[in-house]
C-alpha positions in Angstrom: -35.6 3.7 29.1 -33.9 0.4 27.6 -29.7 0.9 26.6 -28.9 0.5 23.8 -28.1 -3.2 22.5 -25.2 -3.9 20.6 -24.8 -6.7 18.3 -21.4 -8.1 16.9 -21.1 -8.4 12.9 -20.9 -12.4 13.3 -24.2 -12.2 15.0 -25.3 -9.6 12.5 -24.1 -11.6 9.8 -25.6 -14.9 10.9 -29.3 -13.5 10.9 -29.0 -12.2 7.1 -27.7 -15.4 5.8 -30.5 -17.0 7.5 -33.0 -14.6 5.8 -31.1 -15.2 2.7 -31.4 -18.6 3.0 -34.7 -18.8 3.4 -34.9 -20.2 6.7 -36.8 -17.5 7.8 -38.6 -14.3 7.2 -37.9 -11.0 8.2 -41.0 -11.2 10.4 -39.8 -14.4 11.6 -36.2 -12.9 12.3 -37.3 -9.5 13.7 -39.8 -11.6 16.1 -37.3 -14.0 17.3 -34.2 -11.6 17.6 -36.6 -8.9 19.4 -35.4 -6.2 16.7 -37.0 -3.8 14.6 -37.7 -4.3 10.9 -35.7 -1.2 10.3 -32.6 -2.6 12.4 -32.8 -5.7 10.3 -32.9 -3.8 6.8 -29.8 -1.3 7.8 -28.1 -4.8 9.0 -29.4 -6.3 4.7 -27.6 -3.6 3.3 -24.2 -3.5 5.4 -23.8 -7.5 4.7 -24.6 -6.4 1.1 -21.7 -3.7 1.1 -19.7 -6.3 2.7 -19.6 -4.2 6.2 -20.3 -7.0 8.1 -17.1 -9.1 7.0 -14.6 -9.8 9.6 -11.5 -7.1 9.3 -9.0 -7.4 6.9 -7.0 -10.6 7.0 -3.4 -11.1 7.8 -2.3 -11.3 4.0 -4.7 -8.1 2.9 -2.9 -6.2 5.4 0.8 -7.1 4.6 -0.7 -6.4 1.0 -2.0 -3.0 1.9 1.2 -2.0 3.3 3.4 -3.5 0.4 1.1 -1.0 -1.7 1.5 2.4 0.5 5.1 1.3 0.3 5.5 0.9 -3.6 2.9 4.2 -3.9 6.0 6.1 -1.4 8.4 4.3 -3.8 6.8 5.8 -7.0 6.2 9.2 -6.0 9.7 9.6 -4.7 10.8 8.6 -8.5 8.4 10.6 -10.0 9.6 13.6 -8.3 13.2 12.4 -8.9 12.8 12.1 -12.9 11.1 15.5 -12.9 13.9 16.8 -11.3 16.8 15.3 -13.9 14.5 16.3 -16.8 14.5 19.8 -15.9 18.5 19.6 -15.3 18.7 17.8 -18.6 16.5 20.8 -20.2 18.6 23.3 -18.2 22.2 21.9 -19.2 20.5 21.6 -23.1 19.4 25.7 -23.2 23.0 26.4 -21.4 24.9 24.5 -24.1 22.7 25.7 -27.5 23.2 29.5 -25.8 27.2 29.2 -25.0 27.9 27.2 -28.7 25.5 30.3 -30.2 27.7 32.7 -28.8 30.8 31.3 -29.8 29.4 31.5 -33.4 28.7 34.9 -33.5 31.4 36.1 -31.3 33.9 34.7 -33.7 37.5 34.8 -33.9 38.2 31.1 -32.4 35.1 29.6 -33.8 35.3 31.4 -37.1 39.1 29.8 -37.6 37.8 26.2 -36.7 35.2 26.7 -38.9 38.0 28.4 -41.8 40.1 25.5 -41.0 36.8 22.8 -41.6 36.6 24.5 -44.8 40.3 23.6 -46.6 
């Protein structure tokens, strides 16, 4: 029993812009290259999916980072302005309930409001 050969995605890449080309079949290519027709489809529909690219460049990484950072940055601000609306809601219902009170309860209220009055 053979091992198993391993290709690298330049190589891989190389023999399905050929058969794009037109330089050659997939006959030709399978002959040549001493690969199965199957191997050669698989590798047609990785370069189509863009598998067979080189990895990320230098700029698409700093850019992938920069995002993860900002996406850190937003949730952190989203969970910030949650928090203040529900103190801003919380210090609202404490303030209607407390001037409420004073209304009913009376005596100093009831002379401010006596005193608006004349």
């Amino acid at each position: 029993m053979s091992s198993r050969r391993k290709f690298s995605k330049t190589f891989k890449r190389q023999v399905i812009e050929e058969l794009l080309a037109g330089i050659s079949t997939k006959a030709q290519l399978c002959r040549r290259h001493d690969i199965s027709y199957s191997v050669l489809q698989r590798w047609e529909q990785a370069y189509g999916e863009g598998r067979l690219d080189e990895g990320p460049s230098p700029e698409h990484r700093e850019q992938s980072l920069r995002i993860a950072e900002l996406e850190r940055m937003v949730g952190k601000l989203t969970m910030e302005n949650e928090l203040l609306k529900k103190a801003v809601a919380s210090t609202v219902s404490q303030r209607n309930a407390a001037s409420s009170k004073d209304i009913v309860s009376g005596s100093g209220v009831s002379l401010k409001l006596a005193r608006r009055s004349k």
